[in-house]
N, C-alpha and C positions, 0 to 999 in steps of 0.2 A: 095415589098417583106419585107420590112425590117418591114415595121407597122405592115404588120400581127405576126410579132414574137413581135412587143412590144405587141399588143392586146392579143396574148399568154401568153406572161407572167403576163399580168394584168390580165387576166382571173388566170391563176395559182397562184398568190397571194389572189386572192376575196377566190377562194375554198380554201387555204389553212387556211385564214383567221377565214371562217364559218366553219371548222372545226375546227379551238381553240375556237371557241365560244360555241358548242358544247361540247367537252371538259372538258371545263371550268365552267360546270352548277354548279347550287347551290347545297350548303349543308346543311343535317341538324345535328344539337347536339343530342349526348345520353349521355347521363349522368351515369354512372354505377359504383356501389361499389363491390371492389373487394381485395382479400386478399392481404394483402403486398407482401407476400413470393409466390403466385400463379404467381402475375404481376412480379414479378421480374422476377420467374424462364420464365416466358412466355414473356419476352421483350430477354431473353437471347434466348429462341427458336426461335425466330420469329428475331433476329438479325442475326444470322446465315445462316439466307435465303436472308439475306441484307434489310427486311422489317418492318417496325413497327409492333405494336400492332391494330394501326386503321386498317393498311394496311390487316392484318390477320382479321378483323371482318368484312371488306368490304367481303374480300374472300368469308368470311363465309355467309354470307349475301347472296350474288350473288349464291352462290351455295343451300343455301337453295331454292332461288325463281328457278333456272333451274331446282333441281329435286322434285319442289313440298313439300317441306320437309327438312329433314335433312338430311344434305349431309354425312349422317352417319349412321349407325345402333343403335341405340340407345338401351342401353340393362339395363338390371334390375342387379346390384351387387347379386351374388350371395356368400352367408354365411355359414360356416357351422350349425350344431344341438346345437352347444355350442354358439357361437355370437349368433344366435336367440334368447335362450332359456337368454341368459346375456341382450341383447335389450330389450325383453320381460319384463323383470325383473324391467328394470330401468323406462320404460313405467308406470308401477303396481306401482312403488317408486312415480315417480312423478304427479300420478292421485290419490293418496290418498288412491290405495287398498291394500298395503302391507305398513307394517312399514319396512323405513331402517333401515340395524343394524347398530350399535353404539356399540365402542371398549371403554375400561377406560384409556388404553394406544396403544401405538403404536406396545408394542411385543403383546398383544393379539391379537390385530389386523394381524402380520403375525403368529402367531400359527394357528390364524381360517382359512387361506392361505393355512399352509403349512399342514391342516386338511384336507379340500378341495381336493387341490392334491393329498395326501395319497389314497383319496377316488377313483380318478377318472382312 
């Protein structure tokens, strides 16, 4: 009687074994650039749960691949008529179809501001 509980327990060391080996499988590197001030504030969220930053992309990761996607709703920022119409703007500035203005000084520059507002 007694072997069969050493043979037990040798057998519950083998499985416990090939379960850290398991485990234990390889990794691979991402490499990813990301804002200073984003990674902080999100080493500070993901601390709080008592978990890294790897730890919160593995998450992410793993839940993408169970729901096929992202484990999120992913939605479109929505703007008002005025951020549009300022984006639109800067668009038209930097593809060459409007000139930007140009002030001589600084207080014209907030007079044409403080014109603006009047208007709106």
């Amino acid at each position: 009687m007694g072997d069969k509980n050493v043979l037990h327990l040798l057998h519950f060391r083998v499985t416990i074994t090939k379960r850290r080996l398991c485990i234990m499988s390889k990794t691979a590197t991402i490499n990813m650039r990301i804002e200073p001030t984003i990674k902080a504030q999100a080493e500070t969220v993901f601390s709080s749960f008592g978990i890294s930053v790897t730890d919160a992309i593995n998450i992410f990761l793993h839940a993408s691949i169970m729901e096929g996607g992202f484990p999120f709703q992913p939605k479109q920022p929505r703007y008002n008529r005025e951020t549009l119409l300022a984006m639109q703007e800067a668009r038209d500035i930097m593809d060459g179809k409007i000139e930007p203005k140009r002030y001589p000084s600084l207080s014209a520059l907030m007079d044409d501001l403080d014109a603006e507002d009047a208007h709106a």
